[in-house]
Backbone bond lengths (Angstrom), bond angles and torsions (degrees), N, CA, C in turn:
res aa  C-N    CA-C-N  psi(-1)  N-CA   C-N-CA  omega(-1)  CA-C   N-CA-C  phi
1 X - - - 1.460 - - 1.538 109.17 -
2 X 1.435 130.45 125.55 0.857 135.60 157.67 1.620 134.10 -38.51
3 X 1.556 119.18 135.88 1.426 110.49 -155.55 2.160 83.14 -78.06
4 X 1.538 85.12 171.48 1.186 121.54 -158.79 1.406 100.51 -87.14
5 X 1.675 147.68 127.89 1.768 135.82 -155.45 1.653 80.42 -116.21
6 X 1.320 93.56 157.93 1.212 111.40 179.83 1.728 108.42 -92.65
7 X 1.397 143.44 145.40 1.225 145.02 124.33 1.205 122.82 -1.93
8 X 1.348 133.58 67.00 1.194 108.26 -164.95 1.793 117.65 -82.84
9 X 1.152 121.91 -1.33 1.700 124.15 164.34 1.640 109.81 -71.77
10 X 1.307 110.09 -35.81 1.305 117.86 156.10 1.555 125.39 -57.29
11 X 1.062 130.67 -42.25 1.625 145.05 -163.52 1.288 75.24 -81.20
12 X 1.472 158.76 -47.38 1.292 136.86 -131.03 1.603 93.66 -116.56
13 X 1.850 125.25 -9.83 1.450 95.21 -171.14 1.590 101.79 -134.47
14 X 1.888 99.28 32.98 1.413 98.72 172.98 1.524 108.34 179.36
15 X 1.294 123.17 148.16 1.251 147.34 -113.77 1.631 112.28 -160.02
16 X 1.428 113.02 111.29 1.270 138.36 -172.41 1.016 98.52 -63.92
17 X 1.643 143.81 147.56 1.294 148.14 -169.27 2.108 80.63 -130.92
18 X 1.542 101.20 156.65 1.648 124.56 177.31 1.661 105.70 -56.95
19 X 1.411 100.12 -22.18 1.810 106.26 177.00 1.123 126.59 -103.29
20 X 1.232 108.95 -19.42 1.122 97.37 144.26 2.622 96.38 140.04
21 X 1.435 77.24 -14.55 1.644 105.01 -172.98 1.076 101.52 -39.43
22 X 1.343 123.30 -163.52 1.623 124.25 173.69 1.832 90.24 -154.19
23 X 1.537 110.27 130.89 1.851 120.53 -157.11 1.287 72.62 -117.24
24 X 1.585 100.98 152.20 1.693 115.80 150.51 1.493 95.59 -167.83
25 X 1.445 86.44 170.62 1.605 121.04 -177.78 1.437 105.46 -46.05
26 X 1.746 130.66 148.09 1.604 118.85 142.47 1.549 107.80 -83.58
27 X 1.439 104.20 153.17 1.130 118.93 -178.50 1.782 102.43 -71.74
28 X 1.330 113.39 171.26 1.450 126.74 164.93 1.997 111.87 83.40
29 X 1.465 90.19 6.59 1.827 90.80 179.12 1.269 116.53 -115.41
30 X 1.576 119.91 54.47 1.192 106.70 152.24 1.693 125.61 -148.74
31 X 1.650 97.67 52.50 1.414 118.37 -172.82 1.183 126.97 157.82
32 X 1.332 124.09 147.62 1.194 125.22 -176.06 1.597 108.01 75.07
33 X 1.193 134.69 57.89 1.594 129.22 -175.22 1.626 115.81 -104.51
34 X 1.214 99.20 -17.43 2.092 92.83 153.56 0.823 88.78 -40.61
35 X 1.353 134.62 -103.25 1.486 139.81 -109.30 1.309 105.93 -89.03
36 X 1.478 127.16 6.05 1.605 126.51 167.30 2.035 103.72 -97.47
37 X 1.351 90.06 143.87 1.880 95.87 169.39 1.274 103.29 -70.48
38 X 1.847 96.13 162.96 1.616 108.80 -166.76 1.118 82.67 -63.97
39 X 1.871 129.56 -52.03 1.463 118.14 -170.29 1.501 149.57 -40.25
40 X 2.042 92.99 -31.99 0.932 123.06 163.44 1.616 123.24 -69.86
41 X 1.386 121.23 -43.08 1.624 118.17 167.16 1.793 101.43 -68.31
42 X 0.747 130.14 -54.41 1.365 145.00 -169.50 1.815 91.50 -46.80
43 X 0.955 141.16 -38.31 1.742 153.52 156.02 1.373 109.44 -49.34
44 X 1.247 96.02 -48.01 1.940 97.98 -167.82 1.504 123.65 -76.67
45 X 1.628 92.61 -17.38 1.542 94.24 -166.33 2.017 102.46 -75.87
46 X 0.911 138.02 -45.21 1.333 128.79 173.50 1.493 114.17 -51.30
47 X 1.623 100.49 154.83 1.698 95.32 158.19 1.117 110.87 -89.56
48 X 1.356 95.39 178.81 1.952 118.35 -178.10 1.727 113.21 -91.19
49 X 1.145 116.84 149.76 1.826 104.54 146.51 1.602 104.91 -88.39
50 X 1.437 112.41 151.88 1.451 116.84 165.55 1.395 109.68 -71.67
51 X 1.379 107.59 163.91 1.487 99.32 175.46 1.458 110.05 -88.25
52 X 1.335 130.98 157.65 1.091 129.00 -172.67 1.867 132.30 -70.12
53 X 0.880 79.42 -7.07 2.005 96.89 -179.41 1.873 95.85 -74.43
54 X 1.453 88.79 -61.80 2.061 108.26 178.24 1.327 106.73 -47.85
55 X 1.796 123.18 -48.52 1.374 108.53 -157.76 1.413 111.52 -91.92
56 X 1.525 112.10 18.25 1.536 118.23 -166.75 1.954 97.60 -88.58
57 X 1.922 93.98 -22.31 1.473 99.29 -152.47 1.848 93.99 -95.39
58 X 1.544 98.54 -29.71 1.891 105.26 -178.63 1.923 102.63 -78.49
59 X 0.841 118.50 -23.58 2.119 114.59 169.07 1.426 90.26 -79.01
60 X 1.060 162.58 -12.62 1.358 141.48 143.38 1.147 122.96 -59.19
61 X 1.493 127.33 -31.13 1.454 123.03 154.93 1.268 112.75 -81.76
62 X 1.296 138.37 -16.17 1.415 141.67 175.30 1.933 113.71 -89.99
63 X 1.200 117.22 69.24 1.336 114.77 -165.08 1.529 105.87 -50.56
64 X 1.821 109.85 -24.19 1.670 101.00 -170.99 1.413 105.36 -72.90
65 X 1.222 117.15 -15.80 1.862 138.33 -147.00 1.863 94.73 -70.79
């Protein structure tokens, strides 16, 4: 049986955590930042965890996941 290909739009916008979680980007950070509060960039700069319902469905595109 042929190995299993990875997602690759997936491989590029999310990220296996040591536990096993699934990390990604917040949306809305990459333009236009006048018009966002410092508070508001100051939010964006970390990643997220997915929620767990979502990351059950993104480790199916992540075969390493």
């Amino acid at each position: 049986m042929p190995k299993m290909k990875t997602n690759r739009a997936a491989a590029k916008r999310f990220r296996v955590t040591g536990s096993g979680k699934i990390r990604r980007p917040k949306g809305g950070s990459q333009h236009n930042f006048i018009g966002k509060s410092r508070k508001r960039r100051r939010r964006l700069r970390d990643n997220d965890i997915v929620a767990e319902g979502t990351a059950r469905r993104i480790k199916i595109l992540l075969p390493y996941g």
